[in-house]
C-alpha positions in Angstrom: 114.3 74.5 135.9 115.7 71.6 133.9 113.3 69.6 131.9 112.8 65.7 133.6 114.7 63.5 131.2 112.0 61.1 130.3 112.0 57.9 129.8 113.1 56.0 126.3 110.6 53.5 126.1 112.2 51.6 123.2 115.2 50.9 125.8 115.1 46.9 126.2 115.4 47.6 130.2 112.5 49.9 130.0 108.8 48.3 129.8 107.5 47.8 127.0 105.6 50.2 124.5 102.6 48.6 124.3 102.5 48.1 128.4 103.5 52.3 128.6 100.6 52.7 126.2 97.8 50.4 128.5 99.1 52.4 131.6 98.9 56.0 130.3 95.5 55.2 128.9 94.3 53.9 131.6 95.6 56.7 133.4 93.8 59.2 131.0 90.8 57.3 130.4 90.4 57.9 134.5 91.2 61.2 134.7 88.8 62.4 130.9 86.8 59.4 130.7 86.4 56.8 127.4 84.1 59.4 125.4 87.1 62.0 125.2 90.3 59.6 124.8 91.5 59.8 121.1 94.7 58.2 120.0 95.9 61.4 119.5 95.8 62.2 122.9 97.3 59.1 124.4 100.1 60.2 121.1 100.8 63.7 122.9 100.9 62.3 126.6 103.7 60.0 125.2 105.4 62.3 123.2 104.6 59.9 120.2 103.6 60.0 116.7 100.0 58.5 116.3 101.3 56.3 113.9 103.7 54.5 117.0 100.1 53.9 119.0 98.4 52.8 116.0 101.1 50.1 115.4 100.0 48.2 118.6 96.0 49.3 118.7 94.3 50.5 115.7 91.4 51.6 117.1 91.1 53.3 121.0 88.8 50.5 121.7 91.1 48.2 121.2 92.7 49.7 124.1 89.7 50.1 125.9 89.1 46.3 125.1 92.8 45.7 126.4 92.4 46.9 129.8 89.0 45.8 130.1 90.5 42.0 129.5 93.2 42.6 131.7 91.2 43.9 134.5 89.0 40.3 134.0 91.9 38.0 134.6 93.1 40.1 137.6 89.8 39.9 139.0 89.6 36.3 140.4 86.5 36.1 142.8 87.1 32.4 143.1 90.1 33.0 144.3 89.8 35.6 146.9 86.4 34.5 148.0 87.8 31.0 148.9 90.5 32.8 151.2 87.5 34.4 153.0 86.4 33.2 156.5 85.1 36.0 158.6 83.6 39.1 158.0 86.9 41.0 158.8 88.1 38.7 156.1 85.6 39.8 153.3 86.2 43.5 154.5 90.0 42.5 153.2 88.4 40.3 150.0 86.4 43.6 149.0 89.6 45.8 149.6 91.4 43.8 147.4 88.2 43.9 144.6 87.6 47.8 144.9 91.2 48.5 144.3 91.5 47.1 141.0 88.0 48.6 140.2 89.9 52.0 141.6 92.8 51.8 139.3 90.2 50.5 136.0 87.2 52.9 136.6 87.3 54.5 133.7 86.8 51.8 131.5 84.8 49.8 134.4 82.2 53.1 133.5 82.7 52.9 129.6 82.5 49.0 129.2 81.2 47.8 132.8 78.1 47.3 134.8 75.7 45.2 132.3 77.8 45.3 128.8 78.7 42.2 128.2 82.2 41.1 126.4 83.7 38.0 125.7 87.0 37.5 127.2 89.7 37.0 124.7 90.2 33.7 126.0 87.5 32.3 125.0 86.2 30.5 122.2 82.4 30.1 123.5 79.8 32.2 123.0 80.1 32.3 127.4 80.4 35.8 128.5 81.0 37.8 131.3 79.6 41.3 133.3 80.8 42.7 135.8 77.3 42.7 137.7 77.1 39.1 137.7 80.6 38.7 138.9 79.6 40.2 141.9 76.5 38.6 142.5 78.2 35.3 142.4 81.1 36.7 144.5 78.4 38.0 147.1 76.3 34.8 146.7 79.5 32.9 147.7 80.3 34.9 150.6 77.0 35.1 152.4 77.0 31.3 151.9 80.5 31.3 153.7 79.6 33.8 156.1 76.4 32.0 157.1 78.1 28.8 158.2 80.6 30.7 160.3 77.9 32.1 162.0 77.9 35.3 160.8 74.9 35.8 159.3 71.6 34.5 160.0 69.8 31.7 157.4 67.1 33.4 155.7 64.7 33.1 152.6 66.1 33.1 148.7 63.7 36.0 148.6 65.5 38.5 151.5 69.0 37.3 150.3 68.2 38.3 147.0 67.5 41.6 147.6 70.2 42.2 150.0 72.7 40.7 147.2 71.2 43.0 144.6 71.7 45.4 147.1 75.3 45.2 147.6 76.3 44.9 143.9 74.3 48.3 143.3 76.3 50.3 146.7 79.5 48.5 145.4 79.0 50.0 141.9 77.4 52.7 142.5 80.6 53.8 144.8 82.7 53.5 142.0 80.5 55.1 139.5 79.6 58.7 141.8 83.7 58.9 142.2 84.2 58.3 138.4 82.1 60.5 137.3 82.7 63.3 139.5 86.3 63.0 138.7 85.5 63.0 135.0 83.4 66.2 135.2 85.9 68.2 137.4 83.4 68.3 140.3 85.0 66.9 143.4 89.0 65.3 143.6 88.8 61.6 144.0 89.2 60.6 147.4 93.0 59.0 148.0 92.8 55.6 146.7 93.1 53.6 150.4 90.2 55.8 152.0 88.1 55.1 148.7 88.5 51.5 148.8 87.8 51.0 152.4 84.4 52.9 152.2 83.2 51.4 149.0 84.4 47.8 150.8 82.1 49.0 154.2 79.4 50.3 152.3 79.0 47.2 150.9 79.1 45.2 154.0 76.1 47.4 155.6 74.3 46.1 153.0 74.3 42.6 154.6 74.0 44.4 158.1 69.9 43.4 158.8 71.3 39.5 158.5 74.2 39.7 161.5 74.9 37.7 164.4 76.1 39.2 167.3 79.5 38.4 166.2 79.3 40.2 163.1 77.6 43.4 164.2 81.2 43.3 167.1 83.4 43.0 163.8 81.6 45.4 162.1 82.0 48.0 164.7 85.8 47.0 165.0 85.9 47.5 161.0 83.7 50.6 160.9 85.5 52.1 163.7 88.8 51.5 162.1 87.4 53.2 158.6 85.6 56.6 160.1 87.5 56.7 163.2 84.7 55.8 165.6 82.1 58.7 163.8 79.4 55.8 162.1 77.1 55.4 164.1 75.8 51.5 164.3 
């Protein structure tokens, strides 16, 4: 069988080689994890001489670094939390959130959860994790939520706990596929059905503080996810 031409990424029409470089080591960095990505294995992927990866990153956490500040500007809670009405709505927001964690979770394991990097945008001293990120997001969303009707008013205390709650299902989602991907036991699920459990998941976490409206649009959600086989 003939040999795929590949690709010459120093064409002008191609992408460029520093983008081809950030996607296959993303790529890699999901499929081996950050401890055994080496330069010269992003090199022999590529077809490359080290010295052509080097040029743009001189180090494999600069690369690391690289995706990790690209994944931060795609993920804009502001943005999607503020589009957010209903809980079928935040069943979409959370989609939207676990499919960029989904397509970063190898570096979201190396350099997520509580490691905390500056952006490299910013020239304070003001930094960012990922677990806080979510907190807020979640914070913001039960607020929402709440005076839609959706969830019932209830003591800083319980919605603390029920926030902590959903940013510990929401990463610990993501971290059981990443790691048994990484260490060969189980093939990640298909990207869609991953998202849309780790995005339900999440939700039940809240489920103790619905309305009668939410627990109907949980169902409807729930239903649509497993096919009517949860049980609520």
């Amino acid at each position: 069988m003939a040999r795929q031409k590949k690709e010459n990424i120093y064409d002008k029409s191609s992408p460029s080689t520093r983008r081809v470089i950030l996607d296959k080591s993303r790529e890699i960095i999901n499929r081996i994890g950050a401890n055994d990505f080496k330069i010269d294995v992003i090199a022999g992927e590529l077809e490359l001489s080290p010295g052509n990866i080097t040029y743009h990153f001189s180090r494999k956490d600069d690369i690391c670094i690289a995706l990790w500040h690209e994944l931060m500007d795609r993920l804009d809670f502001d943005v999607i939390v503020t589009q957010m009405l209903d809980l079928k709505q935040l069943f979409l927001a959370l989609r939207a959130v676990n499919g960029m964690l989904w397509d970063y979770r190898g570096v979201v394991m190396s350099r997520g959860g509580d490691v905390r990097l500056v952006r490299k945008d910013d020239d304070t001293d003001e930094r960012q994790s990922i677990s806080r990120m979510i907190c807020d997001f979640f914070s913001k969303a039960h607020d929402i939520l709440r005076r839609n009707g959706y969830v019932r008013d209830v003591s800083e205390q319980v919605l603390s706990s029920v926030l902590e709650s959903e940013n510990i299902i929401l990463r610990s989602w993501l971290n059981y596929q990443a790691v048994a991907e990484v260490a060969g036991e189980a093939e990640p699920l298909p990207k869609e059905e991953a998202v849309n459990r780790g995005a339900l998941m999440a939700i039940y976490a809240m489920y103790p503080l619905f309305t009668e409206k939410a627990l109907a649009d949980f169902k409807e959600i729930s239903d649509r996810v497993y096919g009517g086989n949860m049980n609520v």
